[in-house]
Structure formats: C-alpha cells, structure tokens
C-alpha positions as CSV (number, residue, x, y, z in Angstrom):
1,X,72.3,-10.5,30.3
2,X,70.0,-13.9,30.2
3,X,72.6,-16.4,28.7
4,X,69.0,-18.6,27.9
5,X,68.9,-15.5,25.1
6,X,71.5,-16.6,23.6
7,X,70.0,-19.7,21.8
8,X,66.7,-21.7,21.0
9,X,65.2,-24.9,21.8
10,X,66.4,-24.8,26.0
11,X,70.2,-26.3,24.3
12,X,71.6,-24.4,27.4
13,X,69.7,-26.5,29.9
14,X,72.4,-27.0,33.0
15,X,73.5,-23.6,32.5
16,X,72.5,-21.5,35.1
17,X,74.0,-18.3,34.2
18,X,77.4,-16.9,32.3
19,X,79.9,-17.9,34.9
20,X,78.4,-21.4,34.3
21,X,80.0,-20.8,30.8
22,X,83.2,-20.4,31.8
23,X,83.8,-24.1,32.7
24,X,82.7,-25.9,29.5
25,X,85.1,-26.0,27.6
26,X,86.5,-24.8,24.3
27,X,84.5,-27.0,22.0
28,X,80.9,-26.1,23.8
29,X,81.9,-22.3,24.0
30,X,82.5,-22.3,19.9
31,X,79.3,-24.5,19.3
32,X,77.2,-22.1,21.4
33,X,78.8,-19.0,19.3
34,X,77.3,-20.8,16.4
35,X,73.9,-21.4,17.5
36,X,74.0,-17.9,19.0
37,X,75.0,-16.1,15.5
38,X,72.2,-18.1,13.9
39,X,69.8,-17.3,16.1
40,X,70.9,-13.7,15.9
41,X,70.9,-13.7,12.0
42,X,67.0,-15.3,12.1
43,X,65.8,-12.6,14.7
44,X,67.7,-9.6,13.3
45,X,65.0,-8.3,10.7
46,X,62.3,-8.2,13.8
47,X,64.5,-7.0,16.1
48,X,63.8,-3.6,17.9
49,X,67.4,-1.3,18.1
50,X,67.6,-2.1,21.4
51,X,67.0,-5.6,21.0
52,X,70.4,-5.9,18.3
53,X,72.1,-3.8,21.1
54,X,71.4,-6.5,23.2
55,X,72.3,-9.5,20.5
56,X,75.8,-7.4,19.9
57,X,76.9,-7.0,23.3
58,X,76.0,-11.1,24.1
59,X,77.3,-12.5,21.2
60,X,81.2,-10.4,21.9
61,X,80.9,-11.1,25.5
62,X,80.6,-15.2,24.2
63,X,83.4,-14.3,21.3
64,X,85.2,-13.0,24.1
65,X,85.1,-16.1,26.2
66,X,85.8,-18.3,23.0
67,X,89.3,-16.5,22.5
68,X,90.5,-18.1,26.0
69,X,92.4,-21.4,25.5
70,X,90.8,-23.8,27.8
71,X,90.6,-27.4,28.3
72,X,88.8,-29.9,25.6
73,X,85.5,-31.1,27.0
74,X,83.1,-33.6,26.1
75,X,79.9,-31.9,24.2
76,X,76.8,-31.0,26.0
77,X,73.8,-33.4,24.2
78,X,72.0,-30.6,23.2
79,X,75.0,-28.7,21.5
80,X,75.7,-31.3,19.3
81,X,74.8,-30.9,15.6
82,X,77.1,-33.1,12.8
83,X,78.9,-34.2,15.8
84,X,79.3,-38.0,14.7
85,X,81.3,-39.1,11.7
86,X,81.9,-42.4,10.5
87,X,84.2,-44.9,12.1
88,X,83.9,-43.3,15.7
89,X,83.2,-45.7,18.9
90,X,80.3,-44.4,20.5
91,X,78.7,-46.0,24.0
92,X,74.6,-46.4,24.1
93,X,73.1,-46.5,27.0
94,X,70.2,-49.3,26.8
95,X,69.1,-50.0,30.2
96,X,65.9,-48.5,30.4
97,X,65.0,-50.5,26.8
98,X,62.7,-52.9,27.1
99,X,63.2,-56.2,25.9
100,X,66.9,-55.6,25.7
101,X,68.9,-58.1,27.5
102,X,72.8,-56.6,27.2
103,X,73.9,-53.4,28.9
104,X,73.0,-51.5,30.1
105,X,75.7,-50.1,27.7
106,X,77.1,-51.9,24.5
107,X,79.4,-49.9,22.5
108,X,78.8,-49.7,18.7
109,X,81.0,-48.2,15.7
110,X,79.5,-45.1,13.6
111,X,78.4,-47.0,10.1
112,X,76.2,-43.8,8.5
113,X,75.5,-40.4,9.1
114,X,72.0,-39.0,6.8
115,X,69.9,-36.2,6.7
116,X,66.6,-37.5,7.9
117,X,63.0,-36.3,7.9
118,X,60.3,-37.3,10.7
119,X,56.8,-36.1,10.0
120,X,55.7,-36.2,14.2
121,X,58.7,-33.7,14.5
122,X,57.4,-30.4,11.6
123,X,56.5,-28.5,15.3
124,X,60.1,-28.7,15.8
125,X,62.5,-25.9,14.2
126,X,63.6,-28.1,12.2
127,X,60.6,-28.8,10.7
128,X,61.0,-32.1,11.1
129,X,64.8,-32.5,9.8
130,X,67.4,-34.4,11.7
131,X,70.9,-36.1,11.6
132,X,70.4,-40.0,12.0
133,X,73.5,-41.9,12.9
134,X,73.3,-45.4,12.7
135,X,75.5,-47.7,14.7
136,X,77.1,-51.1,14.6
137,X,77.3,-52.8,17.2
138,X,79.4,-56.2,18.6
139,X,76.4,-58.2,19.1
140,X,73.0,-57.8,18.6
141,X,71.1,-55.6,20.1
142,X,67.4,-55.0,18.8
143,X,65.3,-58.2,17.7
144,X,68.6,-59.8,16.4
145,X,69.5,-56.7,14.7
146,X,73.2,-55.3,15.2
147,X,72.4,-52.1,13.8
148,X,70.9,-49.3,16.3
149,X,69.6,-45.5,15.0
150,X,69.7,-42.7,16.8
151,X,69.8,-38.4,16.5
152,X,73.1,-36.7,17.2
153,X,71.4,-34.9,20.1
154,X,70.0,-38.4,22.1
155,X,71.7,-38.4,25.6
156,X,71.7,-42.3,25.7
157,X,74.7,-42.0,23.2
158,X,78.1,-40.8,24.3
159,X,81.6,-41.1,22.0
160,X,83.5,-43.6,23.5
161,X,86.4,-41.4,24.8
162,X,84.1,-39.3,26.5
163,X,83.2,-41.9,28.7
164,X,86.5,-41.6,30.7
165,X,86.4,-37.4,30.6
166,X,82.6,-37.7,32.4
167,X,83.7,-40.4,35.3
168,X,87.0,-38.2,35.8
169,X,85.0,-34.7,35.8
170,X,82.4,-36.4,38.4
171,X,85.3,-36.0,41.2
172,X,87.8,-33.7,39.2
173,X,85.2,-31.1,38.0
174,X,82.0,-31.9,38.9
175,X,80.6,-28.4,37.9
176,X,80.7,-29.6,34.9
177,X,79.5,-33.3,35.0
178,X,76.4,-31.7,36.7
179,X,75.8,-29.3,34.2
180,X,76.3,-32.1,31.5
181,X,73.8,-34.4,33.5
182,X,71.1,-32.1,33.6
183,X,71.6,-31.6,29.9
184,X,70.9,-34.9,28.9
185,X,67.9,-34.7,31.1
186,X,65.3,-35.2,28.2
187,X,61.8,-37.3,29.2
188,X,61.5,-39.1,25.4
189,X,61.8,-42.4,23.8
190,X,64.9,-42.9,21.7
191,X,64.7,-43.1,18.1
192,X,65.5,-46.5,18.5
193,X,62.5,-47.1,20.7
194,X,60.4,-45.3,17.6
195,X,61.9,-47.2,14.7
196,X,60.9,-50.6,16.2
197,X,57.8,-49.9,18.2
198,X,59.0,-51.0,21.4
199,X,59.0,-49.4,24.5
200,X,61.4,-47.2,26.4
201,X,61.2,-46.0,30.4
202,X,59.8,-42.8,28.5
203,X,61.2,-40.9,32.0
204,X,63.9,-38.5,31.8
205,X,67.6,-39.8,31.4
206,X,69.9,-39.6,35.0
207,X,73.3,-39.9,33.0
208,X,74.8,-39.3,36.3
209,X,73.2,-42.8,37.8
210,X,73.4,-44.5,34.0
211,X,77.0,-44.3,34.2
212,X,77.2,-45.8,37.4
213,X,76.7,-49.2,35.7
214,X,79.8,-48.5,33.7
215,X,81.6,-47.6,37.5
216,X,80.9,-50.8,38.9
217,X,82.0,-52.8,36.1
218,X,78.9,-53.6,34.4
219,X,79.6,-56.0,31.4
220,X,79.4,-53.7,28.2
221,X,79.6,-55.4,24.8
C-alpha cells in the first residue's frame, strides 16, 4: 500500500513509506487517521469496490498503528489544522524577511485564532479558507508593528516547546527531525510577507539550517 493514498495535498511529504510512520509519534499518527477518514468519506461515493477495499485495509492498518502508545512528538507543519490556541509561545523564524532586523527568531504569544478567507487560494481545497493565527510579539517586528499573522500550517512557526524536542531529535532521533525538515520544505512567501507587501527569500524553508541560528546562540527576542 502507497501511504501518499492515504491523504491529500502531499501533507505526508518526508514520509517515505509506512515504516516511516512508525516513528512519528502519537499525535501525528491520530492527525493522519483524521485526514485519512476524511479523505476516505469525500472519495467513497466514486470509489470502485476495489478501490474501498483498498481505503478499508489502509485506514485499519493506520488505526492499528494509532492504538500503540508511543512517544509525544512535535507536529509535522503540514498535519497541523486548529493546532494553535490562545496564550501559547510560539518561535517564528524571520531570517529570510526582508527588512527585518531581529532574528532570525523572535518568539511571540498566540493573541487570535479566526477562520479566514484568501481569494488567490479558491484553487486550493479549501477553497480559499484558512486558520490565521496572529501573534504578539516582545518587540516589534514588522514596520513597528508587534503583531505578526500567519496559517497554522507555515513552517516558519514552531510552538515554543517544540523547539527543544527538534534540537534533541537532531542527534537522539534524527529519522524524525529529517522527516520533519523535509516537511516544512515549502518554496512560498509567509502570510506575513503577503499582508504587508514585502518580500520574503520566496525559496523553500531548511528548518534543519534555520535552527542552527537558535544552536549557536543567536539572540531571539
């Protein structure tokens, strides 16, 4: 079985195949059951017998792996949907922001959480709908603003106490940090970038090298 079946929109990128699954953790193992079921439920009516056969038999063999107690890890970027809630600490990446002259992290409290529309994003699946999380952060930030947006699923943002689990997993389980890495590989401008019409790198995100600035004791704010 293709675990890629499993779910829409390449939210598995990293994986590379169902062993791969067996090292993210409990939290990523019951948010991919629920993308998985909802992607089942939306392609069930068009579905060919043997293609539910095939739905069946993935979704119990991922049930199967959810029912192991295993380890709390941090969430893959592309897995996470509501995943921010007010209050929480979170750590932005901002190095490749132009015009931005902290970082190239600053760390910033969750102030809102809405349900958010973007007309350049009706291709998407979710027809344009997103989470926006805005931020507060210690100092300002953006054109004297200490407020910064972004969507739950932007790999620039990380919650603050998953900071710690990613620079110990590098060494201590660094199946997993790769896989994480290459999931918050995205090429894209942050929403950030788009709500204030500057620029970003635009090139895709090296969490892996990002956090190095955090490793060698970059001042974050």
């Amino acid at each position: 079985m293709d675990v890629h079946q499993l779910v829409d929109d390449d939210r598995l990128r990293g994986v590379q195949d169902w062993d791969d699954l067996a090292v993210l953790g409990r939290r990523n193992l019951d948010r991919l059951a629920r993308f998985a079921q909802a992607t089942a439920t939306r392609e069930w009516p068009d579905a060919t017998r043997v293609e539910r056969q095939m739905w069946t038999k993935q979704i119990q063999a991922l049930n199967g792996l959810t029912e192991s107690p295993g380890p709390v890890k941090p969430l893959l970027p592309r897995l996470r949907i509501e995943s921010f809630g007010l209050g929480q600490e979170v750590a932005i990446f901002v190095g490749d922001t132009t015009d931005i002259v902290v970082g190239p992290w600053v760390t910033a409290e969750v102030v809102e959480v809405v349900k958010a529309h973007r007309v350049a994003w009706s291709s998407h699946p979710s027809r344009g709908y997103y989470w926006r999380v805005t931020a507060h952060t210690k100092i300002p930030v953006l054109e004297g603003r200490s407020e910064i947006s972004f969507t739950t699923s932007e790999p620039r943002v990380l919650v603050l106490n998953d900071v710690a689990a990613l620079l110990h997993a590098r060494t201590e389980d660094p199946r997993f940090f790769n896989i994480f890495v290459e999931n918050a590989r995205r090429a894209w401008h942050p929403l950030w970038c788009l709500e204030t019409g500057r620029e970003g790198s635009g090139e895709a995100l090296d969490l892996g090298q990002a956090l190095q600035g955090w490793d060698y004791g970059v001042s974050t704010q």
